[in-house]
PDB file of N, CA, C and O in Angstrom, chain B, residues numbered from 101:
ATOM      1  N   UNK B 101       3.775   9.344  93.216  1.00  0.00           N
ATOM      2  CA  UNK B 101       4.707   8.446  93.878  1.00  0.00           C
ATOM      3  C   UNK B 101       5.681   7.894  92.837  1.00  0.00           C
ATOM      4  O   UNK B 101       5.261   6.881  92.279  1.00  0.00           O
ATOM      5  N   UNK B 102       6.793   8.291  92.476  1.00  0.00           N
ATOM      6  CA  UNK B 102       8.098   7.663  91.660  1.00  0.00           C
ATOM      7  C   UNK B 102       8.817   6.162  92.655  1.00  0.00           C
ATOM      8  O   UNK B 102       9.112   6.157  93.850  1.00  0.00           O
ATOM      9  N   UNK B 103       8.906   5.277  91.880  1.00  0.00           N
ATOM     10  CA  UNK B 103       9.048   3.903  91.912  1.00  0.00           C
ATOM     11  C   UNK B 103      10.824   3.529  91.272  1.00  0.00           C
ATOM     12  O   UNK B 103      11.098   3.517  90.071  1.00  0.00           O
ATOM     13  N   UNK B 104      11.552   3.331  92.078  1.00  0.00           N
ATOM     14  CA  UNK B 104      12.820   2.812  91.731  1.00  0.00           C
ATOM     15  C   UNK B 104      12.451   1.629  90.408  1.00  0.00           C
ATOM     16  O   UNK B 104      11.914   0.568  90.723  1.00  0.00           O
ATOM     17  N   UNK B 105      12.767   1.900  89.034  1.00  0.00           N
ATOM     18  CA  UNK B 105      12.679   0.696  88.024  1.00  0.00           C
ATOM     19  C   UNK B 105      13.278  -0.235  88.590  1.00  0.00           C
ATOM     20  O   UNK B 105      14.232  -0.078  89.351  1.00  0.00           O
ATOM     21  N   UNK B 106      12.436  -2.035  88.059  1.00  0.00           N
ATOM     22  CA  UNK B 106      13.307  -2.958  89.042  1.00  0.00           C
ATOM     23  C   UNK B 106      14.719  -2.924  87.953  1.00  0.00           C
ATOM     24  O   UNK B 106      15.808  -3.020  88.520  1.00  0.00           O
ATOM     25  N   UNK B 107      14.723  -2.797  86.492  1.00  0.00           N
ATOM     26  CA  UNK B 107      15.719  -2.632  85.281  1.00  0.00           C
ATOM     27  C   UNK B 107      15.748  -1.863  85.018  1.00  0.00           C
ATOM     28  O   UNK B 107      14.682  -1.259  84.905  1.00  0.00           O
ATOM     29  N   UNK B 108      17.318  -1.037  84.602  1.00  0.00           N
ATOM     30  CA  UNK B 108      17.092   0.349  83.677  1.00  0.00           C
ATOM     31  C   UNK B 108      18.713  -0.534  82.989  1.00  0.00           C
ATOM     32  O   UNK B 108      19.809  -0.705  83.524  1.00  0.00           O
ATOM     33  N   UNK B 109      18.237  -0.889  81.749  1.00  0.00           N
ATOM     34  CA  UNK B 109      19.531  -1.038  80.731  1.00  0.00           C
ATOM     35  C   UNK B 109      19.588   0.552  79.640  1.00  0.00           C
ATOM     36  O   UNK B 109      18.763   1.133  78.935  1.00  0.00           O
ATOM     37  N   UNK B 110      20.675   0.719  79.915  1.00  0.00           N
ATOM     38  CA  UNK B 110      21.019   1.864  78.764  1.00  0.00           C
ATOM     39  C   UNK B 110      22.162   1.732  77.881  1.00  0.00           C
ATOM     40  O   UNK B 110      23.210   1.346  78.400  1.00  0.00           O
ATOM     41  N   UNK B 111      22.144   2.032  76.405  1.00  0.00           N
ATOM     42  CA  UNK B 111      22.883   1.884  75.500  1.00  0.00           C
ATOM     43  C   UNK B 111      23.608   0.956  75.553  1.00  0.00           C
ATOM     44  O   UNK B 111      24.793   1.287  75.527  1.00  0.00           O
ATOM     45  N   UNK B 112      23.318  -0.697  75.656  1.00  0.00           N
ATOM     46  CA  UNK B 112      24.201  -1.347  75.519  1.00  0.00           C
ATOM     47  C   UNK B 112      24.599  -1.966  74.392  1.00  0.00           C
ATOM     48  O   UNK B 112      23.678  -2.442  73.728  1.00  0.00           O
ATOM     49  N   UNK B 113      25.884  -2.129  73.899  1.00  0.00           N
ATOM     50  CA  UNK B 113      26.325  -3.098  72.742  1.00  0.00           C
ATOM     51  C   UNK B 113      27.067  -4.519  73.524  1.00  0.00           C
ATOM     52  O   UNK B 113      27.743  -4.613  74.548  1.00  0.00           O
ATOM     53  N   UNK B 114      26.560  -5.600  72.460  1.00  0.00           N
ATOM     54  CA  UNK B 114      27.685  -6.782  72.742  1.00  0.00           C
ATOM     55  C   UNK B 114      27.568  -7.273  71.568  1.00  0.00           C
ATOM     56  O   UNK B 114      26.580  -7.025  70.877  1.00  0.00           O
ATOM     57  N   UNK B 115      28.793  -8.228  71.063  1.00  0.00           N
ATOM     58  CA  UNK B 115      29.065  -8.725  70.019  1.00  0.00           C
ATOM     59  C   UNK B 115      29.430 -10.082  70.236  1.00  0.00           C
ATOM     60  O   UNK B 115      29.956 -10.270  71.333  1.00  0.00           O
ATOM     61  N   UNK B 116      29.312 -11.009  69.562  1.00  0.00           N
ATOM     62  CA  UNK B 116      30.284 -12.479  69.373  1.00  0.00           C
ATOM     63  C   UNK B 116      31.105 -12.396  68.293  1.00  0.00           C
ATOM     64  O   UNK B 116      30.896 -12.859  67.172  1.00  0.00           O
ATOM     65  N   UNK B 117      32.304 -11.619  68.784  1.00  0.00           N
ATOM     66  CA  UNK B 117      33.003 -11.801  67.179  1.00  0.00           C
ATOM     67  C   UNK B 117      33.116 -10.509  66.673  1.00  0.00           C
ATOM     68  O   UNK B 117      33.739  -9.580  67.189  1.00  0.00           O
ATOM     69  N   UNK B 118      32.256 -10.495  65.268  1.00  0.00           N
ATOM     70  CA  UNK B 118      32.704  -9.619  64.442  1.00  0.00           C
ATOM     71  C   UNK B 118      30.986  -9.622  64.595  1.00  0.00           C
ATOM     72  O   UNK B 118      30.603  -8.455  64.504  1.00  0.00           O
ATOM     73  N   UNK B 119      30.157 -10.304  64.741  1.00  0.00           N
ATOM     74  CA  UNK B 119      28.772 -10.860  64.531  1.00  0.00           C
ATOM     75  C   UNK B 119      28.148  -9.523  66.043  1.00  0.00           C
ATOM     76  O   UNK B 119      28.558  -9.581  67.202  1.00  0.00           O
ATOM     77  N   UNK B 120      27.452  -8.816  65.677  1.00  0.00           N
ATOM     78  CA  UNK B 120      27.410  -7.501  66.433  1.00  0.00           C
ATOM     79  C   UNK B 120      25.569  -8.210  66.595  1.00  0.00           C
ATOM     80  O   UNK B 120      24.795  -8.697  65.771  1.00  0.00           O
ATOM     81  N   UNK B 121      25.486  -7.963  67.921  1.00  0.00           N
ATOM     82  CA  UNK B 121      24.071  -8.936  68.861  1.00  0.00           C
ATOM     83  C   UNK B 121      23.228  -7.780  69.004  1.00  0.00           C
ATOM     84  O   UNK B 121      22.121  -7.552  68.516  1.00  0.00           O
ATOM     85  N   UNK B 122      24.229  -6.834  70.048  1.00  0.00           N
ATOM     86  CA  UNK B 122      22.945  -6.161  70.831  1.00  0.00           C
ATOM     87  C   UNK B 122      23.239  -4.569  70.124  1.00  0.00           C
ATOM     88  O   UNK B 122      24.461  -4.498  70.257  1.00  0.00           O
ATOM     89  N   UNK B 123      22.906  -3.565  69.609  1.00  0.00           N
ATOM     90  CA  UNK B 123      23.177  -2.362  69.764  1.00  0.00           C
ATOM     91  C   UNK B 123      22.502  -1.575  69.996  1.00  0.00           C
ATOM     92  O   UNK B 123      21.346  -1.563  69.574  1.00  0.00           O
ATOM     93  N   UNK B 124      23.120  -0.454  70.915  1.00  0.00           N
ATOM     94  CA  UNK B 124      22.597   0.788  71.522  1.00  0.00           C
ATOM     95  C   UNK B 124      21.407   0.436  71.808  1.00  0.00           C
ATOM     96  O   UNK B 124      20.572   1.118  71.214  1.00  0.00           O
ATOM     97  N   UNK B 125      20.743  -0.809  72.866  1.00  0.00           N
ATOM     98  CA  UNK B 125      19.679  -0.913  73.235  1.00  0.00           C
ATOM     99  C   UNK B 125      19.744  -0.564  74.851  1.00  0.00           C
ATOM    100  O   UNK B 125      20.588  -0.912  75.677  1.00  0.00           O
ATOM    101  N   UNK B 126      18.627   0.198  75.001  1.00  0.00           N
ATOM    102  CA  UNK B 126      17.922   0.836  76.065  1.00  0.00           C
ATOM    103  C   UNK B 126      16.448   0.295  76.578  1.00  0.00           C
ATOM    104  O   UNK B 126      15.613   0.268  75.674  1.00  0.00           O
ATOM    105  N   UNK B 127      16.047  -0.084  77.703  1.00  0.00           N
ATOM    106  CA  UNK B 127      14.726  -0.088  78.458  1.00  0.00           C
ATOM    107  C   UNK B 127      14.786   0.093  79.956  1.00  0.00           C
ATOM    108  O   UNK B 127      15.711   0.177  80.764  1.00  0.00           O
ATOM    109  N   UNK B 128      13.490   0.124  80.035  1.00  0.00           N
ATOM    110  CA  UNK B 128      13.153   0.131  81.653  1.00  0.00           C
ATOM    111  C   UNK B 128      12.052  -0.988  81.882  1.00  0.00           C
ATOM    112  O   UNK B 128      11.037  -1.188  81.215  1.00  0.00           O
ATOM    113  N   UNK B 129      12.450  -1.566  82.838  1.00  0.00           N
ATOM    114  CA  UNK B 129      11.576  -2.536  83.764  1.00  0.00           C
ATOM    115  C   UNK B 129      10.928  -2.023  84.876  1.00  0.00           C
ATOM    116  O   UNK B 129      11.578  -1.593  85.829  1.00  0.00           O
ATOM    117  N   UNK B 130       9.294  -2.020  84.852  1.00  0.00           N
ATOM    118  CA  UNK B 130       9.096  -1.463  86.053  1.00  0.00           C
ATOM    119  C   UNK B 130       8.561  -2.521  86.543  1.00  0.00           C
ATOM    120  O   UNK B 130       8.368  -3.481  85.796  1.00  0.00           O
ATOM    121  N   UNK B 131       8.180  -2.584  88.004  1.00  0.00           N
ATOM    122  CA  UNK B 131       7.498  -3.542  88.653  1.00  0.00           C
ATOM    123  C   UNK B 131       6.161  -3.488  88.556  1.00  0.00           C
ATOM    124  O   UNK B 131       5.499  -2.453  88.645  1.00  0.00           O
ATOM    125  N   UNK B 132       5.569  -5.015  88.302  1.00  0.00           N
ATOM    126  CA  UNK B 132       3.765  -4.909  88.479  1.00  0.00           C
ATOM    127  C   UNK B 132       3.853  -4.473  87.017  1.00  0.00           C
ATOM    128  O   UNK B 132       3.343  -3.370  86.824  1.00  0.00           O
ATOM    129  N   UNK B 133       4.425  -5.125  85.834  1.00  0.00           N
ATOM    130  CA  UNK B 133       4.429  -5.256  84.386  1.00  0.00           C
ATOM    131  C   UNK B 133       4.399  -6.348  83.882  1.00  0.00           C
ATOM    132  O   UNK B 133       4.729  -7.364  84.494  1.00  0.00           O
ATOM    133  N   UNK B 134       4.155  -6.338  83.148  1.00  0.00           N
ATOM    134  CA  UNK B 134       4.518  -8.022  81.856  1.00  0.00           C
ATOM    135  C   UNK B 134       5.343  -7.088  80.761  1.00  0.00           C
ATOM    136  O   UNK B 134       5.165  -6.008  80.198  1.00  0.00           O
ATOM    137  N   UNK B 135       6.459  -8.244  80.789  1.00  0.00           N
ATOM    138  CA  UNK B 135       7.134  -7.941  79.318  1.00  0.00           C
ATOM    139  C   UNK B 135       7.742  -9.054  78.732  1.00  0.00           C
ATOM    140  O   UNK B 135       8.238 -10.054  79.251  1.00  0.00           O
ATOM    141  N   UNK B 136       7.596  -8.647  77.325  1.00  0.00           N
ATOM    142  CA  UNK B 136       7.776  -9.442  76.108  1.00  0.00           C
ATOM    143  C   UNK B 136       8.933  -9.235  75.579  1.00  0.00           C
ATOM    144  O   UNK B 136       9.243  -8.064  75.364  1.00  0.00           O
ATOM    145  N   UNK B 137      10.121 -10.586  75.138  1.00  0.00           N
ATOM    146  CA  UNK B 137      10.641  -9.576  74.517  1.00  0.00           C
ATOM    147  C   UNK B 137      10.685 -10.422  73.190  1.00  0.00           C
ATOM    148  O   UNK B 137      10.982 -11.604  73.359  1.00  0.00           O
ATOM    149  N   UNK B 138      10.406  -9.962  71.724  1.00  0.00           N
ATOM    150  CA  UNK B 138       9.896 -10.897  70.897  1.00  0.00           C
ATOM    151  C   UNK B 138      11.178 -10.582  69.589  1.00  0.00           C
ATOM    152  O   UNK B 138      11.480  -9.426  69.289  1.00  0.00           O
ATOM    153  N   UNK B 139      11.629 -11.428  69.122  1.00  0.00           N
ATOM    154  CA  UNK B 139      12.301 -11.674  67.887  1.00  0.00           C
ATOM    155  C   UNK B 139      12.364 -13.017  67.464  1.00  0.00           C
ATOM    156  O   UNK B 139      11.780 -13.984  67.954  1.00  0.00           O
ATOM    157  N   UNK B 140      13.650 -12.951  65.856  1.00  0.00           N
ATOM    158  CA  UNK B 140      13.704 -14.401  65.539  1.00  0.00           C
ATOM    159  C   UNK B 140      14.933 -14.524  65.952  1.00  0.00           C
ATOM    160  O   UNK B 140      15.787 -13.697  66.275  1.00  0.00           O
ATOM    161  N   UNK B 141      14.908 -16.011  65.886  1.00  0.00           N
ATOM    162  CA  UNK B 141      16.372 -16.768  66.314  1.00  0.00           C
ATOM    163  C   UNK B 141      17.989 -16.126  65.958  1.00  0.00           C
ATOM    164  O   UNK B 141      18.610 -16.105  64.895  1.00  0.00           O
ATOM    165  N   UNK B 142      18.254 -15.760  66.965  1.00  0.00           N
ATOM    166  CA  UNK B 142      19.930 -15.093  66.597  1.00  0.00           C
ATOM    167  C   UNK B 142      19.539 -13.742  67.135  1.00  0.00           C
ATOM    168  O   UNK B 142      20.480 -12.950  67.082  1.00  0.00           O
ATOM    169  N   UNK B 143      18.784 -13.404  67.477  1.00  0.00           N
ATOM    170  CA  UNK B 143      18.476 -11.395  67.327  1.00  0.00           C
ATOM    171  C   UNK B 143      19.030 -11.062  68.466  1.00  0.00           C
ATOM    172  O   UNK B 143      19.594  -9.974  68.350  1.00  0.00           O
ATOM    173  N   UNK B 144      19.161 -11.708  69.972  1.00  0.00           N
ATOM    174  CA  UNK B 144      19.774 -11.257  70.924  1.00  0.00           C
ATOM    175  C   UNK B 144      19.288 -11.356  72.209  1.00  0.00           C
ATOM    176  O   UNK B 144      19.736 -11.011  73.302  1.00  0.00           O
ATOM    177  N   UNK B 145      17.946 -12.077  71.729  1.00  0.00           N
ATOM    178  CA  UNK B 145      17.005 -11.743  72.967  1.00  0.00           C
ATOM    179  C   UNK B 145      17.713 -12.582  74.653  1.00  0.00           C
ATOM    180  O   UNK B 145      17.834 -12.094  75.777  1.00  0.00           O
ATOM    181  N   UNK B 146      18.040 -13.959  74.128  1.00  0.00           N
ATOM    182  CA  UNK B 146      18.707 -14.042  75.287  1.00  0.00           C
ATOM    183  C   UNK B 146      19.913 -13.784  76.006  1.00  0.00           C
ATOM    184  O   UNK B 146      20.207 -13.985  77.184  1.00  0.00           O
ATOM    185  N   UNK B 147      20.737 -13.151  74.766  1.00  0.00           N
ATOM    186  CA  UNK B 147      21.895 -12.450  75.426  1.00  0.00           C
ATOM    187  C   UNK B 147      21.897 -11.375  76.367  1.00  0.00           C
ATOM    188  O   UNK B 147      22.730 -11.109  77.234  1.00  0.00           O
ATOM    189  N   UNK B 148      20.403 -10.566  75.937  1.00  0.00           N
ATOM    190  CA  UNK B 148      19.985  -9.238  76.669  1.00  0.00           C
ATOM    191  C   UNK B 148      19.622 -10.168  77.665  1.00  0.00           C
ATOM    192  O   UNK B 148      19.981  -9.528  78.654  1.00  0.00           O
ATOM    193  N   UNK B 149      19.143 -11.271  78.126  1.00  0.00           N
ATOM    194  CA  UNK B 149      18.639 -11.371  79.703  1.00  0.00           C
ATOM    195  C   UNK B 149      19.532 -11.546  80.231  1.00  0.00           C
ATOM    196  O   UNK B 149      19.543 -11.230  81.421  1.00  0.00           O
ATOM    197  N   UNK B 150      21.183 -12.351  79.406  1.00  0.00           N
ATOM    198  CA  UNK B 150      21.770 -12.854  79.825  1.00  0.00           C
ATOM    199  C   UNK B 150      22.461 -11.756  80.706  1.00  0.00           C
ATOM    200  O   UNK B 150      22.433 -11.586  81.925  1.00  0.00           O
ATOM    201  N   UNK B 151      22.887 -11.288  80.028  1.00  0.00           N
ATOM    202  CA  UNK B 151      23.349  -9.548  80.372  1.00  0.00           C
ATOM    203  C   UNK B 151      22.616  -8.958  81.580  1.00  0.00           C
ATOM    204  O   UNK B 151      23.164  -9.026  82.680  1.00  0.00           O
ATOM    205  N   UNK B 152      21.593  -8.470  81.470  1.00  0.00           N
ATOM    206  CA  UNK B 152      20.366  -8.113  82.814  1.00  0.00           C
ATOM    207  C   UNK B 152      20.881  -8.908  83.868  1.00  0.00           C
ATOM    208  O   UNK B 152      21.291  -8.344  84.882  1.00  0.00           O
ATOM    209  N   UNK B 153      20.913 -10.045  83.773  1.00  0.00           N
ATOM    210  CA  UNK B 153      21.524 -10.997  85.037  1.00  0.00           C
ATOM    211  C   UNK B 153      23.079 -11.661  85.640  1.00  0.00           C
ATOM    212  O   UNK B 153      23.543 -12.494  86.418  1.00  0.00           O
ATOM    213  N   UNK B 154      23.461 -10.600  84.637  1.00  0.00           N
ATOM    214  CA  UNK B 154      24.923 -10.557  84.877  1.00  0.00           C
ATOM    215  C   UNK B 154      25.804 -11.847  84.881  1.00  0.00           C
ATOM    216  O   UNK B 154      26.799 -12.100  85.561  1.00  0.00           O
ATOM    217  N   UNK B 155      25.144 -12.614  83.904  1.00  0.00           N
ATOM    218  CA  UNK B 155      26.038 -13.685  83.547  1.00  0.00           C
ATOM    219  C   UNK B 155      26.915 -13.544  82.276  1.00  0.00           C
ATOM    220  O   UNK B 155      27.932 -14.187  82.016  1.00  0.00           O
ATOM    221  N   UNK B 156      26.065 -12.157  81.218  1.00  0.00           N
ATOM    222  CA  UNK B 156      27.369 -11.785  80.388  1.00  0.00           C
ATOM    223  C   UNK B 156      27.720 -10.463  80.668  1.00  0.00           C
ATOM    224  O   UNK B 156      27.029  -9.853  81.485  1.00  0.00           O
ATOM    225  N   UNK B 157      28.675  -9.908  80.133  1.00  0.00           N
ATOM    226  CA  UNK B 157      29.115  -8.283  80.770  1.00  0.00           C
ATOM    227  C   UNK B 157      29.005  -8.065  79.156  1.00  0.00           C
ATOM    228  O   UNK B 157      29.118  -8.873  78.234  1.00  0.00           O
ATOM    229  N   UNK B 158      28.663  -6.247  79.176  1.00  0.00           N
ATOM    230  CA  UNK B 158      28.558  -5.675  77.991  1.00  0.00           C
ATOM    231  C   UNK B 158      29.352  -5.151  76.901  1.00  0.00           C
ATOM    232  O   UNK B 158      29.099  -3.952  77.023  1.00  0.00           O
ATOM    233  N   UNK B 159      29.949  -5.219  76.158  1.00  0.00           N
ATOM    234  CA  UNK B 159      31.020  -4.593  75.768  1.00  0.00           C
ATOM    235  C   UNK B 159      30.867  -2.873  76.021  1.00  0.00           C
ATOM    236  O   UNK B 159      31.917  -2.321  76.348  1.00  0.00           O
ATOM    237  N   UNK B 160      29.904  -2.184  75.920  1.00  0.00           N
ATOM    238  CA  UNK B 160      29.928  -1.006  76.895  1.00  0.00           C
ATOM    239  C   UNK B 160      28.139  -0.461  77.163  1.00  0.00           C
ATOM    240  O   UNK B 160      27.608  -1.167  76.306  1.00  0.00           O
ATOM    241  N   UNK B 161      27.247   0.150  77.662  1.00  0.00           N
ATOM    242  CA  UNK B 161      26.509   0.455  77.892  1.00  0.00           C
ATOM    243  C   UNK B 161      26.584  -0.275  79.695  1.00  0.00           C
ATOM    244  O   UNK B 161      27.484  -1.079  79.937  1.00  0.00           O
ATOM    245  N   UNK B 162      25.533   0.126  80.854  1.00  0.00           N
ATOM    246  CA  UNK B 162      25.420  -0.068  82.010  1.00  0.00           C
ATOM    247  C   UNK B 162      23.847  -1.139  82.407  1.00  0.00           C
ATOM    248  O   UNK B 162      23.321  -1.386  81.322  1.00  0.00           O
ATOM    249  N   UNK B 163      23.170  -1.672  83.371  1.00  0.00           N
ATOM    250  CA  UNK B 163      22.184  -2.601  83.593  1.00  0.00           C
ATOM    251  C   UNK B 163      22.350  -1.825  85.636  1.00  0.00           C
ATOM    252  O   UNK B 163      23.261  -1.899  86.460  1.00  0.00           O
ATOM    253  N   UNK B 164      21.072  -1.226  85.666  1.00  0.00           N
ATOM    254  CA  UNK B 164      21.265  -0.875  86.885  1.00  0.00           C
ATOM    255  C   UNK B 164      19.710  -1.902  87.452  1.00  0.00           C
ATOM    256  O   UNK B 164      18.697  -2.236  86.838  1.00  0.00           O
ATOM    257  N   UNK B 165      20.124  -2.115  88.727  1.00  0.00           N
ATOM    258  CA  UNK B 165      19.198  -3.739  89.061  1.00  0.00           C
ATOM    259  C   UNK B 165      18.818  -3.005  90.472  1.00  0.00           C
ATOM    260  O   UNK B 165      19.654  -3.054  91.374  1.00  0.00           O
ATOM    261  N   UNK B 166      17.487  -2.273  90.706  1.00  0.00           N
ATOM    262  CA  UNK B 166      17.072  -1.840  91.640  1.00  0.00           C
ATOM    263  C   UNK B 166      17.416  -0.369  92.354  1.00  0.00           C
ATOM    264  O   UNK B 166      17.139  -0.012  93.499  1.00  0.00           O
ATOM    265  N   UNK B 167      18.303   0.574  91.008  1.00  0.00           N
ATOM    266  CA  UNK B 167      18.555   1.772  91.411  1.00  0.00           C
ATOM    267  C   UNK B 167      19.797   1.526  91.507  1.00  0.00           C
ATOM    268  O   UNK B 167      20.456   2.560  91.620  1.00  0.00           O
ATOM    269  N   UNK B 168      20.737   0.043  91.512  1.00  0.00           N
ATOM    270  CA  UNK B 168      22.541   0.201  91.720  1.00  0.00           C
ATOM    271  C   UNK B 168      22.810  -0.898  90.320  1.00  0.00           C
ATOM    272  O   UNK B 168      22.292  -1.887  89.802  1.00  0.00           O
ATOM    273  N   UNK B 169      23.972   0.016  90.136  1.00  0.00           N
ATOM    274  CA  UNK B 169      24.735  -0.906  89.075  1.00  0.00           C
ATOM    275  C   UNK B 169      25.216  -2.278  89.211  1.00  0.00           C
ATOM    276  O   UNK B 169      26.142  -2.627  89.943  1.00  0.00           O
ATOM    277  N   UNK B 170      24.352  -3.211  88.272  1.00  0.00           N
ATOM    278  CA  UNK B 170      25.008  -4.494  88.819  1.00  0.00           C
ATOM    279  C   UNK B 170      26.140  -4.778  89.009  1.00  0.00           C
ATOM    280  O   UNK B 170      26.322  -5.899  89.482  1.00  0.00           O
ATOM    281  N   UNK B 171      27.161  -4.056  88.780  1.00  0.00           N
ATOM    282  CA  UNK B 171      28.919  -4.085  88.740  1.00  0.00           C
ATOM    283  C   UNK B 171      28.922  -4.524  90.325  1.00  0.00           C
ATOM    284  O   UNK B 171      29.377  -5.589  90.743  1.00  0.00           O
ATOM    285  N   UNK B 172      28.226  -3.322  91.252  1.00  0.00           N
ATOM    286  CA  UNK B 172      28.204  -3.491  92.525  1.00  0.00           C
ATOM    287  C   UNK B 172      28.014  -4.390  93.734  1.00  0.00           C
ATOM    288  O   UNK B 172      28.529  -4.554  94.840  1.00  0.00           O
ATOM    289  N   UNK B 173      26.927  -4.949  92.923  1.00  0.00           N
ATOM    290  CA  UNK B 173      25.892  -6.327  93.845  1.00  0.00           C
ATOM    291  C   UNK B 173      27.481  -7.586  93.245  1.00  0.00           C
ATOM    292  O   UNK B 173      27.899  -7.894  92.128  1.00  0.00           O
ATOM    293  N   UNK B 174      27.837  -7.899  94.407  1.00  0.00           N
ATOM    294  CA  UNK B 174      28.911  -9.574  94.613  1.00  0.00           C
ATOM    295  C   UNK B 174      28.003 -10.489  93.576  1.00  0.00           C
ATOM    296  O   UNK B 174      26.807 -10.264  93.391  1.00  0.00           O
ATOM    297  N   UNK B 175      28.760 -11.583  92.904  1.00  0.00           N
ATOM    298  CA  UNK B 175      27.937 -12.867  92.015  1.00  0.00           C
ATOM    299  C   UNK B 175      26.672 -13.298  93.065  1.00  0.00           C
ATOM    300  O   UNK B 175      25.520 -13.540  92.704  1.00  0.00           O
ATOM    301  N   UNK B 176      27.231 -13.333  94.588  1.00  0.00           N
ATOM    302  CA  UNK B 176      26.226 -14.162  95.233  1.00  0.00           C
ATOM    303  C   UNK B 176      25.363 -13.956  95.611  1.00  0.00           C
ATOM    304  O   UNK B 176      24.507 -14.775  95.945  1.00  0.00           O
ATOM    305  N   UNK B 177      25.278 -12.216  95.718  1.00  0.00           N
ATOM    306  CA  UNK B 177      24.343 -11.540  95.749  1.00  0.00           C
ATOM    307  C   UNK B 177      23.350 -11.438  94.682  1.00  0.00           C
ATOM    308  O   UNK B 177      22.191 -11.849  94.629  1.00  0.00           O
ATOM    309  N   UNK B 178      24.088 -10.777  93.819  1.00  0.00           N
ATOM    310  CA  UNK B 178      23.024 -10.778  92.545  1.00  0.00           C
ATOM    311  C   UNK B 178      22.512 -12.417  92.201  1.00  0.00           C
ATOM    312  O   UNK B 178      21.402 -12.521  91.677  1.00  0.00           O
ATOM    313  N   UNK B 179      23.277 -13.664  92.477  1.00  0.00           N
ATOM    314  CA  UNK B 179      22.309 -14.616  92.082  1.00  0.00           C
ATOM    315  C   UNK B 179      21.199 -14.734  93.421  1.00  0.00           C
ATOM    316  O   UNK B 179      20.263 -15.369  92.936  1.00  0.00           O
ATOM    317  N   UNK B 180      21.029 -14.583  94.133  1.00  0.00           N
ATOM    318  CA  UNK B 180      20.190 -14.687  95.607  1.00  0.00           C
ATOM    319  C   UNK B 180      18.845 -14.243  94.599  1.00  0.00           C
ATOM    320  O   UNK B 180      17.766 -14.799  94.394  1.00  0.00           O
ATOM    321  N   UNK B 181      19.562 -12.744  93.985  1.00  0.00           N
ATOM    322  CA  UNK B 181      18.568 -11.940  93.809  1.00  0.00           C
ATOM    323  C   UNK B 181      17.448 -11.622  92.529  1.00  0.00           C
ATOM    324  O   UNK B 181      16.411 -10.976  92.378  1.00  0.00           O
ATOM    325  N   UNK B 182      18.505 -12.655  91.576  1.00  0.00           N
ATOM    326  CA  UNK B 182      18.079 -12.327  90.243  1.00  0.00           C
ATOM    327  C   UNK B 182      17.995 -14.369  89.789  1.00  0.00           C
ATOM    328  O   UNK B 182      18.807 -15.169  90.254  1.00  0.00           O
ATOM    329  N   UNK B 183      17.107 -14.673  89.056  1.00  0.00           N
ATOM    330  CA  UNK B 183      17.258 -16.012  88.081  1.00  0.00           C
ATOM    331  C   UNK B 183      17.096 -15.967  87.256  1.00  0.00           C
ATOM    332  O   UNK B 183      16.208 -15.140  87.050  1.00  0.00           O
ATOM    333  N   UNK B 184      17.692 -16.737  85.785  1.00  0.00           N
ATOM    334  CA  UNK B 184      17.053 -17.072  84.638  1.00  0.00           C
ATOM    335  C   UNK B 184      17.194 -18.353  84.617  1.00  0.00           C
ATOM    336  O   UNK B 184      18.139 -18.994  85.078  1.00  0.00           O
ATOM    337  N   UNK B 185      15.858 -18.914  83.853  1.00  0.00           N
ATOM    338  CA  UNK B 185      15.352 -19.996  83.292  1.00  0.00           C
ATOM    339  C   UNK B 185      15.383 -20.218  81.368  1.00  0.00           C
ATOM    340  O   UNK B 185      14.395 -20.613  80.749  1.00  0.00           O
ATOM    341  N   UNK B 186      16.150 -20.015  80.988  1.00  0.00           N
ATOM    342  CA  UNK B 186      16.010 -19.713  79.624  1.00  0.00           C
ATOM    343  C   UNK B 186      15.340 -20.882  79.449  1.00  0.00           C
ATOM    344  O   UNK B 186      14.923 -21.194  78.333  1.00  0.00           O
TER     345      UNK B 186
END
């Protein structure tokens, strides 16, 4: 039985600046998991959720949120559908 990932981020970069955050990072989220995502302060970790939840956009790589590109899902949709609590 193949399972739509509830996340599939692929190759994404973002930067602040000249100050380069995320690169060429890739995962999958499946459902009925625990995940971690562990670094030190500055490394990116909440920019990547930030990103996943489409409150930042990537400078290029894609975040597909249930099999569709979040580009697709309206703000009001995707917030219905998605939260962060940082």
């Amino acid at each position: 039985m193949h399972r739509t990932p509830v996340f599939e981020a692929s190759r994404l970069h973002f930067s602040y600046g000249r100050q380069k955050v995320l690169d060429n990072i890739s995962l999958t989220v499946e459902a009925g998991n625990f995940y971690a995502i562990v670094g030190p302060n500055g490394c990116g970790k909440t920019t990547l959720l930030d990103i996943m939840a489409g409150n930042k956009t990537p400078e290029s790589g894609n975040i597909r949120y249930l099999g569709l590109d979040i580009k697709e899902y309206g703000k009001r949709k995707l917030a219905r559908e998605i939260a962060l609590v940082p």
